[in-house]
N, C-alpha and C positions, 0 to 999 in steps of 0.2 A: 713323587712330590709330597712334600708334608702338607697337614692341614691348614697350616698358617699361608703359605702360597698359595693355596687351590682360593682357601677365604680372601685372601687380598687380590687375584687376579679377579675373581667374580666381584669383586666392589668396586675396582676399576671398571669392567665391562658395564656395571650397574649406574656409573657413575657418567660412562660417556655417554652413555646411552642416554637417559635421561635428558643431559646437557642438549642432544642432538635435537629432541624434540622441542624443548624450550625453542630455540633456533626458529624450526619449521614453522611452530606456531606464529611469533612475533614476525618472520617473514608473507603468514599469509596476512596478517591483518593491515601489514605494510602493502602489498601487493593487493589489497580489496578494492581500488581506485582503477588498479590495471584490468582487473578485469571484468570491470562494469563496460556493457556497450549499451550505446545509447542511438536510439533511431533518430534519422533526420528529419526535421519537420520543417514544411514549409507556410510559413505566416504574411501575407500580406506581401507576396511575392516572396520573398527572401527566403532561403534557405539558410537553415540554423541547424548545427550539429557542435551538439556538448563531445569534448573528445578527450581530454583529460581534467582530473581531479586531484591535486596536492594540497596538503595542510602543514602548516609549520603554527609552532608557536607564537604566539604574542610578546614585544621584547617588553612591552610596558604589564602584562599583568596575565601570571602563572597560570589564570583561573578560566583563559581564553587562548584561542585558536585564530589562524588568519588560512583560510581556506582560500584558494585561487581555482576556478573552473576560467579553462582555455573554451574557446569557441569559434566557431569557422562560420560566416557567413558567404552567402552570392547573393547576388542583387540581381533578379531574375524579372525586375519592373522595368516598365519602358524609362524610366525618369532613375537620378540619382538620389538613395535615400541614406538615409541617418542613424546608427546606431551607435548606442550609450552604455554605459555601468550602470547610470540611472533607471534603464527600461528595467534591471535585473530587482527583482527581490529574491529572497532565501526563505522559505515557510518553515518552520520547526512546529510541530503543533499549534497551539493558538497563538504564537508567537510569531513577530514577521518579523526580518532584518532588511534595512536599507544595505546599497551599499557602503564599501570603506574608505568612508572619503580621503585619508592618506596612501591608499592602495592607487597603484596607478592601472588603472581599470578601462575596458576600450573609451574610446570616444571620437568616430569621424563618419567622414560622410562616405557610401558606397557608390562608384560609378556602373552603371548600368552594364548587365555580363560580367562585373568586376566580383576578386571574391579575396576576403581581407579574414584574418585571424586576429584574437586578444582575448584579453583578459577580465574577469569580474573578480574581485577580493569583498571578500566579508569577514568581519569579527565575529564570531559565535563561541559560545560557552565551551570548556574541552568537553562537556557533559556529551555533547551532540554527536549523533551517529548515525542517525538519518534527517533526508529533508528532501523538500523539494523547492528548485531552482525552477522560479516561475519570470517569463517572459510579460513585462505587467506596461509597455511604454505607455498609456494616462489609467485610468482606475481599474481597469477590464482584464482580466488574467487573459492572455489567447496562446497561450505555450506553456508546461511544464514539464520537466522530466524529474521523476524519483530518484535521489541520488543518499548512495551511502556516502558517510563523512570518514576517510580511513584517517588514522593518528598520525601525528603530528611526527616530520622524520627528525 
């Protein structure tokens, strides 16, 4: 084999190689949402478990994110109760986010032993990549979970 071959086949190899890793990386940081687990807590009867995390872009403005955290509730009260998008806030350091009021975000009542799944949406900066998703329904935090923010797909 001459040296011009041996040189071009090692730059190819150098070359896929490379690419490959790029790949794995931007796969884990997509994958960072799949493999957060989150424990179930239960608040004032109810059972609440954060179970996935997605983030997509903002269509109105480059410089934001629209984060959706899924949730499963049961209603573990003798009586039927209420759960909102309103009870959610998002903490980013001194910063707190309501929810997305165009996001269509849970909002209904639970029957007793019933157990209902949805959604909270928030707008937050692309900057963001940690927070915490605090359970706040009147001024009193009594639930939160740590959550990383993975990129937008």
């Amino acid at each position: 084999m001459s040296k011009k071959t041996i040189l071009l086949v090692s730059l190819l190899c150098l070359f896929l190689l490379s690419a490959c890793g790029v790949t794995s990386e931007k796969k884990e940081q997509k994958n960072i949402a799949a493999e957060q687990q989150f424990k179930t807590k239960t608040i004032d009867n109810i059972e609440m478990k954060l179970k996935k995390i997605r983030t997509t872009e903002s269509g109105k403005n480059d410089k934001k994110n629209i984060v959706m955290f899924t949730l499963s509730f049961k209603n573990n009260d003798q009586m039927a109760v209420g759960i909102g998008g309103g009870d959610f806030k998002l903490k980013v350091g001194k910063d707190t986010y309501n929810v997305y009021a165009p996001g269509n975000s849970i909002g209904q009542e639970i029957a007793v032993n019933d157990k209902v799944s949805g959604d909270v949406y928030f707008e937050i900066p692309t900057s963001v990549t940690e927070a915490i998703l605090v359970y706040m329904p009147m001024k009193e935090i009594l639930g939160e979970w740590k959550v990383k923010i993975p990129e937008s797909e």
